[in-house]
C-alpha positions as CSV (number, residue, x, y, z in Angstrom):
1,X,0.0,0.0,0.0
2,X,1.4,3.1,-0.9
3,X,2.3,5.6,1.9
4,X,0.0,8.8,1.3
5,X,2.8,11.4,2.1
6,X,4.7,10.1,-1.0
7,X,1.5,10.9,-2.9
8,X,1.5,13.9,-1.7
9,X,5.0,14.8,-2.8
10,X,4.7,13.7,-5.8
11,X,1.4,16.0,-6.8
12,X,3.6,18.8,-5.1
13,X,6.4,18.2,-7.5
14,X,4.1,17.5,-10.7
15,X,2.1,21.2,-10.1
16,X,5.5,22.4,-9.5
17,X,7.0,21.3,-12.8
18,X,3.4,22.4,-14.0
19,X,4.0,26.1,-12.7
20,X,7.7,26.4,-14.4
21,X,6.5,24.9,-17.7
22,X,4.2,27.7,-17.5
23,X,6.3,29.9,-16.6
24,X,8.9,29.1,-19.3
25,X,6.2,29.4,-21.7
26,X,5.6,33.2,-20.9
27,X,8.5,34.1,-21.0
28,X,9.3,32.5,-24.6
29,X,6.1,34.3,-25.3
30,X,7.1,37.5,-24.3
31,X,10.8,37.4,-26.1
32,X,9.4,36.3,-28.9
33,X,6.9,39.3,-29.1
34,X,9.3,41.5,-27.9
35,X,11.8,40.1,-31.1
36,X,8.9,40.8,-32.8
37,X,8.1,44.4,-32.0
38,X,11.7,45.3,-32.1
39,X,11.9,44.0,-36.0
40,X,8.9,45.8,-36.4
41,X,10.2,48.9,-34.9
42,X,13.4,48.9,-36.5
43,X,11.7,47.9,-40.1
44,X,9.6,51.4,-39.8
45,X,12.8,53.4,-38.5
46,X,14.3,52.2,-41.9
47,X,11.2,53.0,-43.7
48,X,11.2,56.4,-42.4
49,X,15.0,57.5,-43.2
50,X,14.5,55.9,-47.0
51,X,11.0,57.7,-47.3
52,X,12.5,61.1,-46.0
53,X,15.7,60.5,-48.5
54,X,13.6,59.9,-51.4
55,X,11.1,63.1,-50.1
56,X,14.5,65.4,-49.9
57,X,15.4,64.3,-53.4
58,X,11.5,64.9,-55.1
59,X,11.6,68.5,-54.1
60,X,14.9,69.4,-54.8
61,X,14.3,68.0,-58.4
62,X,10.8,69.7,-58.2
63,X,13.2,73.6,-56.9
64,X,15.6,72.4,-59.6
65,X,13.1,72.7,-62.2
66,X,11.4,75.7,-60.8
67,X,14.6,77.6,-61.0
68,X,15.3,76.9,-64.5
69,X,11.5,78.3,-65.3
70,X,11.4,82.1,-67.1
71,X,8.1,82.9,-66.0
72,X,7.1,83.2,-61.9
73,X,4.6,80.3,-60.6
74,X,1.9,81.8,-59.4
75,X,-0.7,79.1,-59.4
76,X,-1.1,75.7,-56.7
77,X,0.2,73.4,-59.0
78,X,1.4,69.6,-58.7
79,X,4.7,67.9,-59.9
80,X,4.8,63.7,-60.1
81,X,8.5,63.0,-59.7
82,X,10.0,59.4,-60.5
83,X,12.7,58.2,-58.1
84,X,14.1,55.2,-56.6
85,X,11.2,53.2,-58.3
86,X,8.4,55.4,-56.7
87,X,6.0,58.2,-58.2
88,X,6.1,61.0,-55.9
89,X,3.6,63.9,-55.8
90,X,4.7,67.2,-54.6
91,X,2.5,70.2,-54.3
92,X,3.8,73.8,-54.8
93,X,1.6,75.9,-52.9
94,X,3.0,80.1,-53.3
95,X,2.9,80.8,-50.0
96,X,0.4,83.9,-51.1
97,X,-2.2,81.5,-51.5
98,X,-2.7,80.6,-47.5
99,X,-3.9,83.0,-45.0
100,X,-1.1,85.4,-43.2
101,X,-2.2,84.9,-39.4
102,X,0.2,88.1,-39.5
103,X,-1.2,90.5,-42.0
104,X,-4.7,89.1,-42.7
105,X,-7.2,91.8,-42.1
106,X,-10.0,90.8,-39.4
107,X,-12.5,90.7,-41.6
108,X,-10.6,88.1,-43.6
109,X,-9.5,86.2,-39.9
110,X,-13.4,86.4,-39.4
111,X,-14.4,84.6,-42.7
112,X,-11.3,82.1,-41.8
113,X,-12.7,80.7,-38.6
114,X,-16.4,80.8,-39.5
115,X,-16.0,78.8,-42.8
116,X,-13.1,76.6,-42.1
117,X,-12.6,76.8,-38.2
118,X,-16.7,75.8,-38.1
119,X,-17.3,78.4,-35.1
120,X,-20.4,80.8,-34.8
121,X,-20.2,84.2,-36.0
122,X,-20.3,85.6,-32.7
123,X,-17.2,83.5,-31.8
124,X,-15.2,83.7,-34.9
125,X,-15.4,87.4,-34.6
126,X,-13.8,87.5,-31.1
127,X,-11.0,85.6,-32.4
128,X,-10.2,87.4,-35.4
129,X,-9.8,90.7,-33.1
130,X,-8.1,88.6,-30.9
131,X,-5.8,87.8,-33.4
132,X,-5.3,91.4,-34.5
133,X,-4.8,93.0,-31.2
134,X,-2.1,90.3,-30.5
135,X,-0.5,92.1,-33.5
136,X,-0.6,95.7,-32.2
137,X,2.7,97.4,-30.7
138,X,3.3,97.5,-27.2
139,X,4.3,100.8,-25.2
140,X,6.9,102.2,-26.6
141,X,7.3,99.5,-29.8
142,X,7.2,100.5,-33.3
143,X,5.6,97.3,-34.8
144,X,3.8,94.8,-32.9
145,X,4.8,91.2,-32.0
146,X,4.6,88.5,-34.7
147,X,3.5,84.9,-34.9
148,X,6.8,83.4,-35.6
149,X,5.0,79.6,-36.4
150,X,1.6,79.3,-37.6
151,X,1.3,76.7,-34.1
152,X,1.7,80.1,-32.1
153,X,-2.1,80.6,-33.1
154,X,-2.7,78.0,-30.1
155,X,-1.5,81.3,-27.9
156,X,-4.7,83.2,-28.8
157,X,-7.4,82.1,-25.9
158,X,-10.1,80.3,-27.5
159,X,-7.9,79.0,-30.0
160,X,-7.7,74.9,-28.6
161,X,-5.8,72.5,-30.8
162,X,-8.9,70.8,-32.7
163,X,-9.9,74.2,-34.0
164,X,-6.0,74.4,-35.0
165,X,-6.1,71.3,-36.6
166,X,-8.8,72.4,-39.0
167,X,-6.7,75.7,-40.0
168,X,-3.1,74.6,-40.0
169,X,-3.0,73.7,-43.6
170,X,-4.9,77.0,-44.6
171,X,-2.8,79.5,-43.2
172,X,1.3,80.9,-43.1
173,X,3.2,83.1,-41.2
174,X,5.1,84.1,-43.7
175,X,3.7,85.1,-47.2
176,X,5.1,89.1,-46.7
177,X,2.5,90.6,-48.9
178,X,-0.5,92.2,-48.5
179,X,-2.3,90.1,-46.5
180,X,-5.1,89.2,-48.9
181,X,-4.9,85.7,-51.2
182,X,-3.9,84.9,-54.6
183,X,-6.9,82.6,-55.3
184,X,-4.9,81.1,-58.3
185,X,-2.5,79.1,-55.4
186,X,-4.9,78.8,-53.0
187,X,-5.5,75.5,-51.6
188,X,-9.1,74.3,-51.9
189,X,-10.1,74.6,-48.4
190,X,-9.0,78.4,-48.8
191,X,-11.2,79.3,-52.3
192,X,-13.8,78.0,-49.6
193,X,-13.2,80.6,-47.5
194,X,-13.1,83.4,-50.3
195,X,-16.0,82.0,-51.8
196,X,-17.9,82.4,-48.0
197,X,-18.8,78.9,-47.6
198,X,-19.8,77.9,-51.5
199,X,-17.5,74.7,-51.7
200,X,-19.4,74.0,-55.3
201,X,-17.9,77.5,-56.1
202,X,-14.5,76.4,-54.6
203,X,-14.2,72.9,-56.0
204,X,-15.0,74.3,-59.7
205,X,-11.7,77.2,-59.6
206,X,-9.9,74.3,-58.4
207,X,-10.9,71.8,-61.0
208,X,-10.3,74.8,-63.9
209,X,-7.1,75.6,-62.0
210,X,-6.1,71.6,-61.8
211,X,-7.0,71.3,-65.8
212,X,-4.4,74.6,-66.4
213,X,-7.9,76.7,-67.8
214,X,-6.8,80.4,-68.4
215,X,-9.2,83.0,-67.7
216,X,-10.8,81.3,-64.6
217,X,-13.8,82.9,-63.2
218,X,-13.2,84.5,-59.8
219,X,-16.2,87.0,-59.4
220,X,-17.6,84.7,-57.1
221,X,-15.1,85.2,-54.4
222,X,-14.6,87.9,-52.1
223,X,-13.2,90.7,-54.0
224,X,-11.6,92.5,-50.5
225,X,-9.7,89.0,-49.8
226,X,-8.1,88.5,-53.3
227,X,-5.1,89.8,-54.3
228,X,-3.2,88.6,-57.8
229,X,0.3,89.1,-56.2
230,X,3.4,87.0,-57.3
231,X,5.8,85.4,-54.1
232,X,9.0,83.8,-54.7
233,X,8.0,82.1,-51.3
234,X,6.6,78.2,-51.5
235,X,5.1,75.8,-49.4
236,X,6.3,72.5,-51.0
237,X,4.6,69.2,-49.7
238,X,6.0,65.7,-50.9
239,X,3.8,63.0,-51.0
240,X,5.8,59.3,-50.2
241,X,3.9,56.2,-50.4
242,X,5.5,53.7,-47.7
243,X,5.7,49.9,-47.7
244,X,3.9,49.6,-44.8
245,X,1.2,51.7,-46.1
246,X,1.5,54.8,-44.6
247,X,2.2,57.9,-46.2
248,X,5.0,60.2,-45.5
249,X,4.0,64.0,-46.1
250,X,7.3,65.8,-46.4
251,X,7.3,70.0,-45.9
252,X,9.4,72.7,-47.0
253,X,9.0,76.4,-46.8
254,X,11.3,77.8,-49.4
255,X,12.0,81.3,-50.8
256,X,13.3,81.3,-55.1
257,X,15.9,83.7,-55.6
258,X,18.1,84.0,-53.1
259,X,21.3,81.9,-53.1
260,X,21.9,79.6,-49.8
261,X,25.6,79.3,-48.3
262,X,26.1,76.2,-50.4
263,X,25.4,77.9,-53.6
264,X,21.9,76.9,-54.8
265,X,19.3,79.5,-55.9
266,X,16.5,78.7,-53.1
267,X,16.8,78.9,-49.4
268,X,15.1,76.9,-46.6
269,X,13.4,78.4,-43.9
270,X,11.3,75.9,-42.5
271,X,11.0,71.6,-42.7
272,X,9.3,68.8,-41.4
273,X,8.1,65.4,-42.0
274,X,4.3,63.7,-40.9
275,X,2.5,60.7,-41.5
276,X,-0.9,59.8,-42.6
277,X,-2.1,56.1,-42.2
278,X,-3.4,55.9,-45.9
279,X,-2.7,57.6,-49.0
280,X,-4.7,61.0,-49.3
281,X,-3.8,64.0,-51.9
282,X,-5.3,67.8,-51.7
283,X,-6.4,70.1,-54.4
């Protein structure tokens, strides 16, 4: 007859041997996930550098050819650039054709956060003024302070960062002019705004623009926010499709004509790189 402490010990040892198999298993688990993630992680890094290479190397081809043109480019326009075995799209946006948080006029501001920011008149109106007093000298200044990055906007109370969201591709710091829009390079979500609201209206300049019409129709727009002004400033905006699907949007703000230290004929004020999950282009 067997003696029952042996028993005993012995269903001790088995759920022992039990609880370490377990064990063991978990942590195999967990390396191999971890192996897993770090492949993963390292895979995208590469990704990343090769997509932000290739993006570099679009719009310089894109500034190359701008610089050789006679004629200024005054109109959004978009350039499909073939290297390393992908098609590229890079926008040129003149930099007139966006919204100068620093020299739009309030009425203009106004028009900007009722249409695209989606606020009530009421609400868009206090901002806009906000907006302009945060322009005004101080004591004793001669010109006011200026919003060195369009993200300083987020300064302005009222001004939280979903309502920036919905402006940040419509508006510049640093177009220079007038402080009205050349309709001809504005973005689509911007002949929205000149056109108060009439997206048909919008979406038909840009579809002219898009087919290189002449002679577009602009009455339609606000005549007070449209200017016909050429910049030798540019928002450029590569578009690189990744492997893993996600899309690399690739920003430079440039100004033509004036040599850099190394000797070509644009200079670089302002770059930087973000990703969207899926492939999307903008009129």
């Amino acid at each position: 007859m067997q003696n029952p402490a042996v028993g005993a010990n012995r269903g001790v040892a088995l759920l022992a041997v039990l609880w370490i198999v377990a064990a063991l298993s978990i942590l195999v688990t967990g390396m191999v996930q971890a192996q897993r993630d770090e492949v993963r992680l390292v895979s995208s890094g590469r990704q990343t550098v090769q997509g932000h290479a290739i993006a570099n190397a679009a719009i310089q081809m894109v500034l190359q050819e701008m610089a050789s043109r006679t004629e200024p480019l005054s109109r959004l326009s978009r350039r499909d650039v073939s290297y390393a075995g992908l098609t590229v799209a890079v926008e040129i946006i003149p930099i007139n054709g966006l919204v100068d948080i620093n020299r739009a006029p309030e009425p203009l501001l106004t028009a900007l956060f009722t249409v695209a920011g989606g606020l009530a008149a009421a609400r868009a109106s206090a901002l806009a003024k906000a907006v302009v007093a945060a322009r005004l000298p101080g004591p004793g200044a001669l010109r006011g302070p200026r919003f060195e990055a369009i993200e300083d906007l987020l300064q302005i109370p009222g001004v939280d960062y979903s309502l920036y969201a919905r402006l940040s591709a419509l508006i510049t710091t640093d177009a220079m002019g007038s402080g009205r829009v050349n309709a001809m390079a504005a973005p689509e979500g911007v002949l929205v705004v000149l056109s108060e609201g009439d997206a048909g209206r919008a979406a038909r300049i840009a579809a002219a623009r898009g087919a290189g019409d002449v002679g577009i129709d602009t009455t339609g727009l606000a005549a007070q926010f449209v200017d016909t002004a050429v910049t030798k400033r540019f928002k450029l905006v590569a578009h690189v499709p990744l492997t893993d699907g996600r899309l690399l949007l690739s920003t430079w703000l440039v100004e033509t004509g004036r040599a850099a230290p190394d000797g070509v004929p644009w200079r670089i004020f302002n770059a930087e790189d973000r990703f969207e999950p899926t492939p999307a282009m903008t009129n």
